[in-house]
C-alpha positions in Angstrom: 134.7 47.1 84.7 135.1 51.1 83.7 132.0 50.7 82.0 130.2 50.0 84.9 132.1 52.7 86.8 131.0 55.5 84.3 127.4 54.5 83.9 127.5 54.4 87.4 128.8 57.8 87.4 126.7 59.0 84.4 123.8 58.0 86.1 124.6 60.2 89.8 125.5 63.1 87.7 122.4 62.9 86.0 120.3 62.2 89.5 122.2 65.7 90.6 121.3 67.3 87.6 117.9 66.4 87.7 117.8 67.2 91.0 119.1 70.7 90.6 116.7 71.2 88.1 113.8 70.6 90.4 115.1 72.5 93.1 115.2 75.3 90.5 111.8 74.8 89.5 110.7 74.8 93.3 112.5 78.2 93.9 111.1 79.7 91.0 107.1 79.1 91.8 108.1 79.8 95.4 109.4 83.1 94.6 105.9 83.7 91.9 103.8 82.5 94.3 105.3 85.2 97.0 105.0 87.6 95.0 101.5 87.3 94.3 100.9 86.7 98.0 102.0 90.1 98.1 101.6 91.9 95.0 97.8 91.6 95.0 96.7 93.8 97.9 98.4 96.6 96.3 97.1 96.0 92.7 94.8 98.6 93.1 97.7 101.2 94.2 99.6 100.7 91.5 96.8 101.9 88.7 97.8 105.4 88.4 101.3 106.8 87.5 102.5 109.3 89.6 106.1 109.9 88.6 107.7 112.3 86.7 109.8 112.6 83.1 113.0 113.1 85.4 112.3 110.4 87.8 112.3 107.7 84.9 114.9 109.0 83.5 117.2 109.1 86.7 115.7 105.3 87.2 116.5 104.1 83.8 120.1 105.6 84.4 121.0 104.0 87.9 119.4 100.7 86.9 121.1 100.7 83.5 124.6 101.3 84.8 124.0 98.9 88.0 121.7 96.0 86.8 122.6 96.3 83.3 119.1 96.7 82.2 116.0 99.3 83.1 112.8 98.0 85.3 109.7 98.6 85.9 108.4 101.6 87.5 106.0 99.6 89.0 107.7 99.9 92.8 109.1 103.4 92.1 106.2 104.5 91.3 103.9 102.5 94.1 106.3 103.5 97.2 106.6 107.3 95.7 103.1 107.6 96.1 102.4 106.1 99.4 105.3 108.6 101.2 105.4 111.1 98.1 109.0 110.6 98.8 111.0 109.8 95.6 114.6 107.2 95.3 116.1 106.1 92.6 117.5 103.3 94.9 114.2 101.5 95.8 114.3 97.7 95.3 111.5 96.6 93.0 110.3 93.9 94.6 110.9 91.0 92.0 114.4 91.6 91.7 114.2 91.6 95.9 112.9 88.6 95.6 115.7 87.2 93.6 118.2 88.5 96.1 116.8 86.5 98.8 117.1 83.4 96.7 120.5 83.7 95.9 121.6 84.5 99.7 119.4 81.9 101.8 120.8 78.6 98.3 120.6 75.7 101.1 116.2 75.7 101.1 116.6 72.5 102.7 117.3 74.5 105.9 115.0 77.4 105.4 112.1 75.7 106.8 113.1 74.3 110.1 115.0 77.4 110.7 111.8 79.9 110.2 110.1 77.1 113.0 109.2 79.5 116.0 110.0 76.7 118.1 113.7 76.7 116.6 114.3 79.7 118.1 114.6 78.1 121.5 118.1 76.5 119.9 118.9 79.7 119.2 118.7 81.3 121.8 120.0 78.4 124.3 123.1 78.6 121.7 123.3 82.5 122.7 121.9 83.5 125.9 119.7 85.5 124.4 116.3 85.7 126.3 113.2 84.1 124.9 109.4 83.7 126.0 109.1 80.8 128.7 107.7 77.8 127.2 105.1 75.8 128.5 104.2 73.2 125.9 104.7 72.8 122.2 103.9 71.0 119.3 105.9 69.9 116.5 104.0 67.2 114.0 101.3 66.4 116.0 103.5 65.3 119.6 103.1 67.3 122.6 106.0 68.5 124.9 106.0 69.9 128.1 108.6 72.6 129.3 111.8 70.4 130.2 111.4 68.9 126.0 109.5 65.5 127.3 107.0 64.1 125.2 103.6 63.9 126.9 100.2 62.5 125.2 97.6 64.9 124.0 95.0 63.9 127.4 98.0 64.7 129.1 98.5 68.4 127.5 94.4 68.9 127.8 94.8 68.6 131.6 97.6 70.7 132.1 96.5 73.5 130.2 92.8 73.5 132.5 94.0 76.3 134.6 97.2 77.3 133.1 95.8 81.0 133.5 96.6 83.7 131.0 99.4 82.9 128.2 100.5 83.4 124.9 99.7 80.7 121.9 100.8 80.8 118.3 101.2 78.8 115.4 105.2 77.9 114.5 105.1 76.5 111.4 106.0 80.0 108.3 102.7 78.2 106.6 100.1 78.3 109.3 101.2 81.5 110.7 99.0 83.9 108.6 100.2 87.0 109.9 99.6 86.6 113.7 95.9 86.6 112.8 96.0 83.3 114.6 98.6 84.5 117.6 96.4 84.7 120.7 96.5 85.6 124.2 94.4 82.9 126.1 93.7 83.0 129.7 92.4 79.0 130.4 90.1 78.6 133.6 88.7 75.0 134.3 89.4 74.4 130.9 87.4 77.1 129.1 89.1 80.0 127.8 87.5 83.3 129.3 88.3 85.1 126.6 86.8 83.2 123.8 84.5 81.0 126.1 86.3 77.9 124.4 87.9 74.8 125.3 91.5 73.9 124.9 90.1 71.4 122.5 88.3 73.5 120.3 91.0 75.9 120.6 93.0 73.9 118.8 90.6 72.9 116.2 88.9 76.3 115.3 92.6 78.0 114.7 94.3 74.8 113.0 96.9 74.6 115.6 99.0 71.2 115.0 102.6 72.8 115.5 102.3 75.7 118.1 103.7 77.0 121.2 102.4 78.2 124.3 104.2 80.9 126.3 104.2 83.0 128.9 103.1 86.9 127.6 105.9 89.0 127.1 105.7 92.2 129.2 107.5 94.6 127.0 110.3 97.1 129.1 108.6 100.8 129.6 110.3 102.6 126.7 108.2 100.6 125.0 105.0 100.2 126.4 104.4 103.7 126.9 103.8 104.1 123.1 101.2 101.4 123.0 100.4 99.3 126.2 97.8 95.9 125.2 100.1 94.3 122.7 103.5 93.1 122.7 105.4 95.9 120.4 108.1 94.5 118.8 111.3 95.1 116.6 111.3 93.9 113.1 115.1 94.0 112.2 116.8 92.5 109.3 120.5 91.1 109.7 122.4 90.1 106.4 125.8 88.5 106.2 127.9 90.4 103.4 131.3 90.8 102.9 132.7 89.4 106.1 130.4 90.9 108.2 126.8 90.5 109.7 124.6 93.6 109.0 121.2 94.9 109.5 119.9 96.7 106.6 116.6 97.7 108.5 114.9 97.8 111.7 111.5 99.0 112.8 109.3 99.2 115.5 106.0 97.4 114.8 102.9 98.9 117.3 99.6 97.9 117.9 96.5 99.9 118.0 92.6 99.6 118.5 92.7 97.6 121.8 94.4 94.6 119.9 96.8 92.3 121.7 99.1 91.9 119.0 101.4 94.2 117.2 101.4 93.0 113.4 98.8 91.4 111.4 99.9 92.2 107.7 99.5 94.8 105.2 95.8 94.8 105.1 95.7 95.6 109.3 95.4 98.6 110.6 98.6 98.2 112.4 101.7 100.8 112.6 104.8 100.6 111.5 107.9 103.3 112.6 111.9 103.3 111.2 114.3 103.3 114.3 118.1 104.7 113.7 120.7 102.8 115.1 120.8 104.8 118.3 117.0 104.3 119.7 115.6 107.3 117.6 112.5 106.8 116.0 111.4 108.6 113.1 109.2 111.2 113.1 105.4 109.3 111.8 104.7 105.8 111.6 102.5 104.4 108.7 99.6 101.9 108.6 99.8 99.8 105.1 96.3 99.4 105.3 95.1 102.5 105.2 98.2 104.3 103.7 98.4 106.9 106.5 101.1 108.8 107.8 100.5 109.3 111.6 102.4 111.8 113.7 101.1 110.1 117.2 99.4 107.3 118.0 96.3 107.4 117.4 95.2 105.9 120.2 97.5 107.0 123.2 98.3 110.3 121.5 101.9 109.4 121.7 104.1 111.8 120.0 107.0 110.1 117.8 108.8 112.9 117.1 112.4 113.1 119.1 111.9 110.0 121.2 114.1 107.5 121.7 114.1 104.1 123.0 117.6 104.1 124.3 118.3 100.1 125.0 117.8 99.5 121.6 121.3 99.2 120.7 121.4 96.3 122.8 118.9 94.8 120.3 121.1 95.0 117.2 123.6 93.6 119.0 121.7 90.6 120.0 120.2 90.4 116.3 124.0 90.0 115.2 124.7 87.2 118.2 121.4 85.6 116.7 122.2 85.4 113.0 125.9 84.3 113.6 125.1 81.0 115.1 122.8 80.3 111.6 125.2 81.1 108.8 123.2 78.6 106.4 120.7 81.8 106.3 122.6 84.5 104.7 119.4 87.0 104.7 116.5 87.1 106.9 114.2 88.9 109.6 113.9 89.1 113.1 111.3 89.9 115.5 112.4 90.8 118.7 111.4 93.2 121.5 112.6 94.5 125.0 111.1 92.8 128.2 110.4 94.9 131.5 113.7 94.4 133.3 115.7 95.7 129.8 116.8 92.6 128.2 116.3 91.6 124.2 114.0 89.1 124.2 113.8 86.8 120.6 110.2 86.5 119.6 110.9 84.5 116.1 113.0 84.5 112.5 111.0 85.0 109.7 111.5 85.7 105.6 112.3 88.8 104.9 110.3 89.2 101.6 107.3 91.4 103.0 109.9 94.0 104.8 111.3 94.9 102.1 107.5 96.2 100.5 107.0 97.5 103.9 109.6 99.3 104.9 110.5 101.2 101.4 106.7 101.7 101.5 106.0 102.9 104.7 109.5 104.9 105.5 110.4 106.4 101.7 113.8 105.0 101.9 115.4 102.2 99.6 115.7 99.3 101.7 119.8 98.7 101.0 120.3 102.5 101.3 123.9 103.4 100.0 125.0 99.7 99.2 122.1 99.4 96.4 124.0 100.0 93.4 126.7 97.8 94.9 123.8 94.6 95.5 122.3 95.5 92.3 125.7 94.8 90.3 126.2 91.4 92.7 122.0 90.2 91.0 123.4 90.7 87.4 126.8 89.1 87.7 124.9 86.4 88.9 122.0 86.1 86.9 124.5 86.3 84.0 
């Protein structure tokens, strides 16, 4: 009899095992194949060295004494030349990468909870506002407004002459950064805009899980930066000794008559640090074309000494957000202020690109003063 009972129990420990070991495997070429998602548009960035005797030194010192071994000076060197501000605190971005792994260990969750249409849970948990649905799509089923299911013919008829809305892919894989987020405005079923059908629509953009809401009118504070697209937060909460906090936030802006307000590194878009009281900082920066700009340089908008004063409303509601997911230790919000001054959640996303991003684009190490303290937490567990 015990010899069945500890085969029986050999053999579990061994499925675990196994299964452990697979799950490490998975993280690993996750983790590669993100950073050379990113890693390639900047190849040609990171050719010449720019740094100084005294700034490898100081970063051999602080990485020595905190990670227990020296790095690259890869990142150092690439975000130093993009802001020709030098710290010896920025995060490299493998060893970012690492971090995120060991914060968000329970994958199995990670990808429902980055589904835009998740956020809806979220924020029904919270009372936090959210775009009005109209329909959505999760694995190929269709569902109006109140959650029923309804048939595809059934969605093709009710969008005819929906009139102008918002439509965007929910899935993290088929988002491509918002290159396939559009504003549609449907007319007898053909999309003035694009002269398509709701059909086609659906087709030409690989929409299969989506959602289509109404367009978020953002409050004026706002607006008055940058008017045709939906400007919105990008702010980063992370639970950490007992408490919920949120490394970075930035204000992401569109430009050049676009409708949306991000589309990657390689877009022309802007990116601007906020402080935790509304200011911005002086000049935002487009990745693309590694620019500083003082004003917009569409609108002429000066940055300098303005500030958007509701948005400590929208750190609190990134806190309210994040507590009701603790199986996410570390992650990214987008979220943005509507016309009558209330947050509104746009979506949760990985954090991985925000942290080239905003050490890039801002010269300042993404965990600030607790760096040293997060780079000692990576070696004591890598050990």
């Amino acid at each position: 009899m015990k010899y069945f009972f500890y085969n029986k129990l050999f053999s579990l420990l061994a499925f675990f095992k196994t299964r452990q070991f697979i799950i490490k495997i998975f993280v690993y070429l996750r983790r590669e194949s993100t950073y050379k998602y990113f890693f390639d548009p900047l190849k040609k960035d990171i050719t010449k060295n720019i740094l100084t005797k005294k700034q490898k030194l100081e970063t051999d010192l602080f990485y020595k004494k905190h990670y227990g071994k020296k790095v690259s000076y890869i990142w150092h060197n690439l975000f130093t030349k993009y802001t020709g501000i030098f710290d010896v605190k920025y995060i490299p971005f493998d060893i970012f990468l690492k971090f995120i792994d060991m914060m968000n260990t329970t994958h199995n969750y990670s990808g429902i909870l980055e589904d835009k249409n998740f956020m809806y849970l979220c924020a029904s948990f919270t009372g936090i506002k959210i775009p009005e649905r109209f329909f959505y799509s999760i694995n190929n089923n269709f569902f109006d407004s109140n959650n029923n299911i309804i048939s595809k013919e059934s969605f093709y008829k009710k969008m005819a002459n929906i009139g102008e809305v918002f439509i965007k892919p929910t899935k993290l894989n088929t988002s491509g950064n918002a290159k396939n987020c559009k504003i549609i405005k449907m007319a007898n079923n053909v999309d003035t805009y694009s002269g398509l059908n709701t059909e086609t629509l659906l087709k030409k953009y690989h929409y299969t899980d989506f959602v289509v809401q109404k367009k978020i009118v953002c409050h004026k504070s706002i607006s008055d930066i940058y008017s045709k697209s939906a400007n919105t937060f990008a702010v980063s909460s992370l639970i950490w000794k007992d408490k919920i906090n949120t490394p970075i936030h930035v204000l992401k802006i569109g430009r050049e008559n676009k409708t949306v307000d991000w589309e990657g590194l390689t877009s022309n878009s802007l990116v601007i640090g906020i402080k935790e009281d509304g200011s911005l900082y002086d000049f935002a920066f487009s990745p693309a074309e590694k620019e500083k700009y003082y004003a917009h340089p569409d609108t002429g908008f000066v940055f300098k000494n303005y500030k958007i004063d509701l948005f400590p409303k929208v750190r609190e509601s990134v806190i309210k957000l994040h507590s009701v997911i603790p199986w996410i230790k570390f992650c990214n919000w987008d979220i943005t202020i509507d016309c009558e001054g209330n947050p509104v959640i746009v979506e949760m996303e990985n954090p991985a690109g925000w942290s080239l991003i905003y050490q890039a684009a801002l010269g300042k190490p993404y965990f600030g003063e607790n760096t040293a303290e997060i780079l000692s937490f990576i070696k004591e567990h890598l050990t």
